[in-house]
N, C-alpha and C positions, 0 to 999 in steps of 0.2 A: 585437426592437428595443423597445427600453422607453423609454414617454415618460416625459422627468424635466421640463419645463418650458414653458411654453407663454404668448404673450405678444402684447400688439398696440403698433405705433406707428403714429404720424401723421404722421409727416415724415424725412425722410433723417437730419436731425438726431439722433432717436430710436433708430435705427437704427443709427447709427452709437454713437451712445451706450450700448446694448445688446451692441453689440463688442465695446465697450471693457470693461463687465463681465464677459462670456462670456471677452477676452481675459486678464484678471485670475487664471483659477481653470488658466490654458495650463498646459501645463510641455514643457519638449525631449521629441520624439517624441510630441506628440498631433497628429493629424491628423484638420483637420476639414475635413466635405464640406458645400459648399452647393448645393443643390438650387433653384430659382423660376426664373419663365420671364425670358426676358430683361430688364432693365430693372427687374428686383424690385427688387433691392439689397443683391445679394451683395457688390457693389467696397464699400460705405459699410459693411455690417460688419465687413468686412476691415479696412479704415480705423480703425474704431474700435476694434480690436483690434489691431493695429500699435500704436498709440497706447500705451496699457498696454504692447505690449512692450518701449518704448521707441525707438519707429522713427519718426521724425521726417519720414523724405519721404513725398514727395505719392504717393499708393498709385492705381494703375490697372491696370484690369483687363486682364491676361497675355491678352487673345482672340488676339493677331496673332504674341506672339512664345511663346505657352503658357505657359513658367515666368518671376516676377518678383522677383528675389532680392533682400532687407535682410537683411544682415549687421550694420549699427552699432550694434541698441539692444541691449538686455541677453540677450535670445535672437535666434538669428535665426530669420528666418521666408522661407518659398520660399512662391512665391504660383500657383496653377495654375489653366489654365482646357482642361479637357480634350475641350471643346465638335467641336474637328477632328481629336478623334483617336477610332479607332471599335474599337480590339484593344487585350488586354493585350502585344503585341510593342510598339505604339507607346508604350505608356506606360515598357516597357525600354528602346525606342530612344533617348526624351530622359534617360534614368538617373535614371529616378524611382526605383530602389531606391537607388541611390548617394546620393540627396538624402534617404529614407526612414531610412537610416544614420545622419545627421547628428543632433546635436542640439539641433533646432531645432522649431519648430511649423511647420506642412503646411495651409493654406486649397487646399482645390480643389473648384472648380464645376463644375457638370457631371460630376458622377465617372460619373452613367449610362450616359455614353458606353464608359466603360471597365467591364461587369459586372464581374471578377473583383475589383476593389480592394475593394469590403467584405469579400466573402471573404478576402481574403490577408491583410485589415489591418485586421480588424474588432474585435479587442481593444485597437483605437489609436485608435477612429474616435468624434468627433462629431459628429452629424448633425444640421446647421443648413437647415431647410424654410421659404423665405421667399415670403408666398403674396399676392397681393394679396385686400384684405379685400371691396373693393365697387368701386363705380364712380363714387359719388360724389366721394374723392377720389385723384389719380393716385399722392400717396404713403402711403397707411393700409393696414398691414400687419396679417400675423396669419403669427408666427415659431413654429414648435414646433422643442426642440431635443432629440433624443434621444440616448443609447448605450446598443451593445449588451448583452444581459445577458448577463453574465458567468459 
């Protein structure tokens, strides 16, 4: 895995606006995985990259129903949080390769839960690691974003 970029923000705001440029450079079939412990701020650059794809609803994080699908901007984009799923069978069972087929961009967090998805799809993958920075404040990040070498 090769780091290509590496970055800090201070507020959701940031965050999400960092999205929105990571979402800029998308195209059909990349599939990015976000990594940070709960509450980091995977859904806000999700958000800010919807944004750029042209997806105008309000973006929340897929925890209860796993995948959160926009179809209306200019790509679409399926949104994943694979946080209650612990095999690659489950991640067949919601037709994560039928959605993988699609022409669309791929956000999913937690992919650890699922070992095998870098491997299977690691020529597809960007790997978005959002980490908190310190303790002084509850939104100052520190983002590395990698892909694999090719």
């Amino acid at each position: 895995m090769e780091l290509l970029l590496k970055f800090q923000t201070n507020s959701e705001t940031e965050t999400s606006n960092l999205g929105e440029k990571i979402g800029s450079i998308l195209k059909p079939g990349d599939i990015v995985t976000l990594t940070g412990d709960l509450g980091a701020g995977k859904t806000h650059f999700v958000a800010g990259a919807a944004k750029t794809l042209g997806i105008s609803d309000y973006i929340t994080s897929p925890t209860f129903t796993i995948v959160n699908e926009y179809s209306q901007g200019k790509i679409p984009m399926y949104h994943f949080d694979l946080y209650r799923l612990s095999s690659y069978d489950d991640l067949l069972d919601i037709g994560f390769e039928e959605y993988a087929d699609k022409a669309a961009v791929m956000f999913v967090e937690w992919p650890d839960c699922v070992q095998e998805l870098e491997k299977i799809y690691k020529n597809r993958i960007l790997q978005v690691k959002i980490m908190r920075r310190d303790e002084i404040s509850p939104t100052r990040r520190d983002i590395e974003i990698r892909r694999f070498d090719k």
